[in-house]
C-alpha positions as CSV (number, residue, x, y, z in Angstrom):
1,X,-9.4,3.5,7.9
2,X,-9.3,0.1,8.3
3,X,-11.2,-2.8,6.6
4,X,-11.4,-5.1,9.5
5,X,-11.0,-4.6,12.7
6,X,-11.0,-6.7,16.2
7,X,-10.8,-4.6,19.4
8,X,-10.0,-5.8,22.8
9,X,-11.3,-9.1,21.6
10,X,-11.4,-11.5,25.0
11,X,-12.6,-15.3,25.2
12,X,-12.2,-17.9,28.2
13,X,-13.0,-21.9,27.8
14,X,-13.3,-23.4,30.9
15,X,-11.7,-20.5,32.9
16,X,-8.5,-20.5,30.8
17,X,-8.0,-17.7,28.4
18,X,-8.3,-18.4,25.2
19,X,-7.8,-14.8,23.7
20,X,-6.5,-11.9,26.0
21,X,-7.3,-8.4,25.3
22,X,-6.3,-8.8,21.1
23,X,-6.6,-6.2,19.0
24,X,-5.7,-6.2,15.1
25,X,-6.3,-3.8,12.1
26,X,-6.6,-5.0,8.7
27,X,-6.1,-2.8,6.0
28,X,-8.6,-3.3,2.4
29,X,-6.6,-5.6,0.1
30,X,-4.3,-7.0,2.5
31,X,-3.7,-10.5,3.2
32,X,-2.9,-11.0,6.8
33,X,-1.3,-13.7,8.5
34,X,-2.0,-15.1,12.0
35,X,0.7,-17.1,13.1
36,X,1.0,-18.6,16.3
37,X,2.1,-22.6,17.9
38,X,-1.4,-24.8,18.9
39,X,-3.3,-23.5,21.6
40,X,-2.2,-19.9,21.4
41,X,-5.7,-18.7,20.4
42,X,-5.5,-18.0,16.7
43,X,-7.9,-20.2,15.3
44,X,-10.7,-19.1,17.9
45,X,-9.8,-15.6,17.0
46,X,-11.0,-16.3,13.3
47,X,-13.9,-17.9,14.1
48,X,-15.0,-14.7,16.2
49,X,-14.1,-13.0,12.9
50,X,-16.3,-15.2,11.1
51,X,-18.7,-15.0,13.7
52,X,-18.6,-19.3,14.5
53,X,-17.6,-18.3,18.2
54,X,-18.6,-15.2,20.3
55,X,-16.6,-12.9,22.3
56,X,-16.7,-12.9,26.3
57,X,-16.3,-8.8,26.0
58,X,-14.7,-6.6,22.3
59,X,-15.6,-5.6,19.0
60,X,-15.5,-6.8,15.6
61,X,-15.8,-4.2,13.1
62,X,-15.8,-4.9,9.2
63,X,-15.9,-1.5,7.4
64,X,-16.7,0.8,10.1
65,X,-19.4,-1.2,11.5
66,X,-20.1,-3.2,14.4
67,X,-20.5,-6.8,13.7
68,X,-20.0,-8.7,16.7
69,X,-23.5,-9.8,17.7
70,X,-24.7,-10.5,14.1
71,X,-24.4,-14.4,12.5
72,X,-21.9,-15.3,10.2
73,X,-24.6,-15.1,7.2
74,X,-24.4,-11.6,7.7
75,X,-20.6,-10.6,7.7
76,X,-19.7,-11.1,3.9
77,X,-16.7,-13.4,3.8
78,X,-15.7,-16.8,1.9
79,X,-14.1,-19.4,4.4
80,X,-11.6,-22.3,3.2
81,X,-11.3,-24.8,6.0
82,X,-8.2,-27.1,6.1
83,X,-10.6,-30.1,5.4
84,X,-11.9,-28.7,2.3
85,X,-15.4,-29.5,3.8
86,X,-16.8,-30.8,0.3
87,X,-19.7,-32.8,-0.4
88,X,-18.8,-36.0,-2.1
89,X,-21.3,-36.6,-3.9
90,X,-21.4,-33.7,-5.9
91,X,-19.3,-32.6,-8.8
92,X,-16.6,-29.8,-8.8
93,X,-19.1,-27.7,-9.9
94,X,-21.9,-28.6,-8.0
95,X,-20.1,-27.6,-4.7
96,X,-19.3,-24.5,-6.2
97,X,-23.1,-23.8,-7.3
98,X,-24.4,-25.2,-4.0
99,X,-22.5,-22.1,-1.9
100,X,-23.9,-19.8,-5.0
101,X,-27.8,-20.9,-4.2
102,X,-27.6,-18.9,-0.9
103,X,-26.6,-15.4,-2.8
104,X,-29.6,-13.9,-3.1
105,X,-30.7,-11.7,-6.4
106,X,-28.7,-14.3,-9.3
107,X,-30.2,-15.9,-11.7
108,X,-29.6,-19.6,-12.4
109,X,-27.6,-18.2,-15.4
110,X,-26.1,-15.6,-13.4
111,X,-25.0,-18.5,-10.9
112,X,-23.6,-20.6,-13.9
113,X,-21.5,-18.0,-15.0
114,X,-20.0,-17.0,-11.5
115,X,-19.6,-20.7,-11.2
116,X,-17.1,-20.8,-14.2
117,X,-15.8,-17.6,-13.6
118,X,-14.4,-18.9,-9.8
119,X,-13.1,-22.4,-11.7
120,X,-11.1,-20.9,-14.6
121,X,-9.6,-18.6,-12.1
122,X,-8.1,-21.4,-10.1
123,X,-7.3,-23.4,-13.0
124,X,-10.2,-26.1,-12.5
125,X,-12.9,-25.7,-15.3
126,X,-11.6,-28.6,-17.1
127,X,-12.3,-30.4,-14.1
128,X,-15.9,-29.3,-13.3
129,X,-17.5,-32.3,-13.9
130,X,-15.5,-34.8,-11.5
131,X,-16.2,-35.4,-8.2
132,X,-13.6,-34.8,-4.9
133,X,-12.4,-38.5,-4.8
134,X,-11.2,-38.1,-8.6
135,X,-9.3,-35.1,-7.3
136,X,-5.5,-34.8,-5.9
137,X,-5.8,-33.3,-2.4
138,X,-4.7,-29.7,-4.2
139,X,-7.1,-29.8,-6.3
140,X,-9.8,-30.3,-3.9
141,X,-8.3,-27.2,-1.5
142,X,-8.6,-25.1,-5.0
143,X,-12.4,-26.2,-5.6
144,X,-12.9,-25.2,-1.8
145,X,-11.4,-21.7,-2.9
146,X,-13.5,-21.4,-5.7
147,X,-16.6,-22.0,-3.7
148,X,-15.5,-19.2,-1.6
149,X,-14.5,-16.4,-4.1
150,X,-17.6,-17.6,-6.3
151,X,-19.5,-15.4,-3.5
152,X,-17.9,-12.2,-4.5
153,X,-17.0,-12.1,-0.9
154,X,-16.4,-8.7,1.2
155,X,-13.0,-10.2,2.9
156,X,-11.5,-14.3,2.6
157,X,-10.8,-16.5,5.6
158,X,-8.6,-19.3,5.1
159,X,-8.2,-21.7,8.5
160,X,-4.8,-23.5,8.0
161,X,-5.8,-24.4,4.4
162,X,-2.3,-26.2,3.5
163,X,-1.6,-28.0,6.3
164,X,-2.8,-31.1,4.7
165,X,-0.9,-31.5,1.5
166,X,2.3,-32.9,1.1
167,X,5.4,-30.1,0.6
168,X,5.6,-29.7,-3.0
169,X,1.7,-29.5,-3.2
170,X,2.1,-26.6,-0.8
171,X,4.4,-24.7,-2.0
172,X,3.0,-24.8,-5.6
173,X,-0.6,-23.8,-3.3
174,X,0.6,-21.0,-1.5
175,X,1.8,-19.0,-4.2
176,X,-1.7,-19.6,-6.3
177,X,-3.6,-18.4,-3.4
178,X,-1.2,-15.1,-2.8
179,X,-1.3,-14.5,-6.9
180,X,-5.4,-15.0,-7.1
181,X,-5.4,-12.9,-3.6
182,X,-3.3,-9.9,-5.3
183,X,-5.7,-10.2,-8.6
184,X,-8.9,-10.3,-6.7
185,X,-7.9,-7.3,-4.0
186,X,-9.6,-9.3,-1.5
187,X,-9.0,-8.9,2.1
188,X,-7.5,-12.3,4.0
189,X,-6.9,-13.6,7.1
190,X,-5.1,-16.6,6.7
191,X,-4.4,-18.9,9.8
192,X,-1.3,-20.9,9.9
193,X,1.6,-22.7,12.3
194,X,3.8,-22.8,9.4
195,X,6.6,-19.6,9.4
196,X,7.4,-20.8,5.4
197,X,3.8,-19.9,5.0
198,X,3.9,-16.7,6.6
199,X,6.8,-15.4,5.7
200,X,6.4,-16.3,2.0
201,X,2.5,-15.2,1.6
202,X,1.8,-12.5,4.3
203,X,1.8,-8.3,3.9
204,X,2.1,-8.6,7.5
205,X,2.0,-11.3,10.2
206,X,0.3,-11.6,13.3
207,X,2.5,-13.3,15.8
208,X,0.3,-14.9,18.4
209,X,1.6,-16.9,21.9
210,X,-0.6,-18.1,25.4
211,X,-3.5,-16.2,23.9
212,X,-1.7,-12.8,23.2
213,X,0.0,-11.0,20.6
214,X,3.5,-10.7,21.0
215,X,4.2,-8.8,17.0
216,X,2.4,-7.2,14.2
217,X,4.9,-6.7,11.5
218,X,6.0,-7.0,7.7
219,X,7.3,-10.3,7.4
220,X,11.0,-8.8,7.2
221,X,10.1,-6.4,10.4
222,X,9.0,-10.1,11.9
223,X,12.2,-12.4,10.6
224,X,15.0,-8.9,10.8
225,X,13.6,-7.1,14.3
226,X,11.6,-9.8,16.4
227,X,10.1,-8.2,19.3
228,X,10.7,-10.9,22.1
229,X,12.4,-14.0,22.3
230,X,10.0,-15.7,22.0
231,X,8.9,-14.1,18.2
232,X,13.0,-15.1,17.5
233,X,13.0,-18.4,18.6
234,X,9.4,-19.1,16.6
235,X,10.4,-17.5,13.2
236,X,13.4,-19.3,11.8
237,X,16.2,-20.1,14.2
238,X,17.9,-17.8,17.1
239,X,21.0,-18.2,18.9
240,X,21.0,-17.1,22.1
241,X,23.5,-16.3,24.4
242,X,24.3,-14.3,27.9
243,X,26.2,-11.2,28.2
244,X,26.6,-9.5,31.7
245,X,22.5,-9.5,32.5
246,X,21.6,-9.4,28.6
247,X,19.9,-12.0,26.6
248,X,21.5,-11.5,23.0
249,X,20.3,-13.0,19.7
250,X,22.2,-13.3,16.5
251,X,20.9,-15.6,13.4
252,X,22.5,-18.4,12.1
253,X,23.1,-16.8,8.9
254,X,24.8,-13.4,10.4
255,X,27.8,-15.5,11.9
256,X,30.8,-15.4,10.1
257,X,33.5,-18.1,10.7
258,X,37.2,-18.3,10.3
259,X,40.0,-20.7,12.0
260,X,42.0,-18.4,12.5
261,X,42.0,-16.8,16.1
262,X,41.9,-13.1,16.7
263,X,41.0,-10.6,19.5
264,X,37.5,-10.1,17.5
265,X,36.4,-13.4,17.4
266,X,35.0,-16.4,19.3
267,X,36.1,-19.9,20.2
268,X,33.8,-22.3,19.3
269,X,34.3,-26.1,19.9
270,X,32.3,-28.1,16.9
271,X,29.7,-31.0,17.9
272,X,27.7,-31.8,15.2
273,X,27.8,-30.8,11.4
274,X,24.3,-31.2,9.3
275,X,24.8,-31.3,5.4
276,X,21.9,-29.2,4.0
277,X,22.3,-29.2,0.5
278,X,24.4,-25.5,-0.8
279,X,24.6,-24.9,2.9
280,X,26.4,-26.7,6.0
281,X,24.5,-26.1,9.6
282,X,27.1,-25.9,11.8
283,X,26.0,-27.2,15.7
284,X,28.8,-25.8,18.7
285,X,29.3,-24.4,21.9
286,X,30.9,-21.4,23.1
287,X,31.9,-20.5,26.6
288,X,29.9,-17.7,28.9
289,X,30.9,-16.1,31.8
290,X,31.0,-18.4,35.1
291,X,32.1,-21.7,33.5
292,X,28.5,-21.7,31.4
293,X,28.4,-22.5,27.7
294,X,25.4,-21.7,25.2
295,X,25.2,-23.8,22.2
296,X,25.4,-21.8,18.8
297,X,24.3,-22.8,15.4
298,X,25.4,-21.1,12.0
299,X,24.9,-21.5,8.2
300,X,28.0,-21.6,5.8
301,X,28.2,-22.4,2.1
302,X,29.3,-26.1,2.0
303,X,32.4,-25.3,-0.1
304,X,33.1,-23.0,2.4
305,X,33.0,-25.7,4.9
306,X,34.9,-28.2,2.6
307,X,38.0,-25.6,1.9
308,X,38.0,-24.8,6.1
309,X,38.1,-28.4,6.8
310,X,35.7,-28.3,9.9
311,X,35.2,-31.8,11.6
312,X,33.3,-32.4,14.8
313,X,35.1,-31.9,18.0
314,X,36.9,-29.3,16.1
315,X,37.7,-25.5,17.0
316,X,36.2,-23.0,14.7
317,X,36.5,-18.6,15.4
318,X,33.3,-17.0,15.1
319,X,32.3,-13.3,14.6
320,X,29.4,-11.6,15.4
321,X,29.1,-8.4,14.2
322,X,27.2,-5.9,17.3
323,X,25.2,-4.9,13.9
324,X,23.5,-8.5,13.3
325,X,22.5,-8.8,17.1
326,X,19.4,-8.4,19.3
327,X,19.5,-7.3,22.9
328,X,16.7,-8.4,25.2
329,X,16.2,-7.8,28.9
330,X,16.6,-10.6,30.9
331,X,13.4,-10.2,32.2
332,X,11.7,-11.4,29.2
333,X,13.6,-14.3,28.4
């Protein structure tokens, strides 16, 4: 059975539908992504989980029973907004023993200790007695975390919790969170516009678009078998080209090259070459049926682009294998 549950969730602003009809199961230990571009619905579907926003019809369930009507002090979960929401003027671990004063049945001893227990898992006990302006932005988002686990929490929600710290800080983040996530065995909905994210922290994602669901899937289910267009254009990059009345997608990465012509392959008429590091993105354009032309991108080693010689304005042979691509129906492109 699952841990958490939404069913048939629904919610209009202003006559425009925010959620339509979603439903999600979430599985005890997992930590689940919702993904989605801004205004697709996924942040006001966690705050119906946490109970901040209430449906216009649907259920949320968390462990068999029916929580929809009741407040948010009453579901059991930590939250970690993306603006850490901490109080200035008190210290690291003031915030942290500020969330503990509403768990009822500690001890002020009891509450010290969870305290401490919370900041040496996220690496901040040495740090307990600063405030959040002495702190790097990371820092801050790991106090905010602590706060939240501190609780002993029944599930985690984490509302785009990144999204304000520069790259490096991020990446170094995300992988924290996913290792204290797998050591705790805590349920977590993590909202997030950032595929990287997703892909790299999620059991499974929750594609969201205009207020729907459009996948639920492993992140290699998501990336390897995307479910519309519209999931294949939004995780990583899709080519996409016509064939007859077909839509047909093929990643960048699944194209191999040559410049040598052959009845197998391609012509392709180079425009723009984009040095990436180990890896050459190679912009072109091949011609459909009718006169039209699609423009196709692919991914080659660069010494692999070096040895071939490509330049812009160049021709270049492409393959691509009927076991790389992904037929749609016209209908939903």
């Amino acid at each position: 059975m699952s841990f958490l549950e939404v069913r048939n969730i629904v919610k209009y602003f202003d006559k425009q539908p925010a959620l339509n009809n979603v439903s999600i199961e979430i599985g005890t230990g997992e930590l689940v992504c919702i993904l989605g571009p801004s205004g697709c619905g996924k942040t006001t579907l966690l705050r119906i989980i946490a109970g901040l926003e209430n449906p216009d019809s649907g259920q949320v369930l968390i462990d068999g029973k029916d929580v929809t009507n009741l407040p948010p002090a009453k579901r059991s979960y930590g939250i970690v907004f993306q603006s850490y929401a901490l109080f200035p003027n008190m210290t690291v671990m003031g915030n942290i023993l500020f969330g503990l004063r509403e768990k009822k049945g500690l001890t002020k001893t009891q509450r010290f200790q969870q305290a401490c227990k919370s900041l040496k898992l996220v690496d901040l006990y040495e740090h307990r007695d600063k405030y959040p302006r002495q702190l790097s932005g990371g820092m801050q988002q790991r106090t905010a975390l602590a706060r939240a686990i501190a609780l002993t929490p029944a599930f985690l929600l984490l509302d785009e919790p990144l999204s304000a710290l520069d790259a490096k800080v991020r990446v170094k983040l995300r992988s924290e969170i996913r290792d204290i996530q797998r050591r705790l065995q805590v349920t977590t909905v993590m909202v997030t516009h950032d595929q990287e994210e997703a892909l790299t922290m999620a059991d499974r994602i929750v594609v969201m678009n205009n207020a729907v669901i459009e996948q639920v899937g492993t992140p290699k289910e998501i990336y390897d078998k995307p479910a519309t267009p519209f999931v294949a254009s939004f995780i990583g990059t899709m080519n996409f080209f016509r064939n007859s009345n077909e839509l047909i997608g093929i990643r960048p990465e699944n194209i191999e090259i040559t410049n040598e012509p052959s009845s197998s392959e391609v012509a392709a008429n180079i425009q723009t070459l984009e040095f990436r590091g180990p890896l050459t993105r190679v912009y072109s354009t091949i011609s459909e049926s009718e006169g039209q032309t699609s423009e196709i991108c692919l991914d080659i080693p660069t010494g692999t682009a070096k040895q071939l010689c490509l330049e812009e304005n160049g021709t270049l042979y492409l393959r691509m294998s009927k076991e790389h691509q992904i037929t749609y129906e016209t209908t939903a492109a």
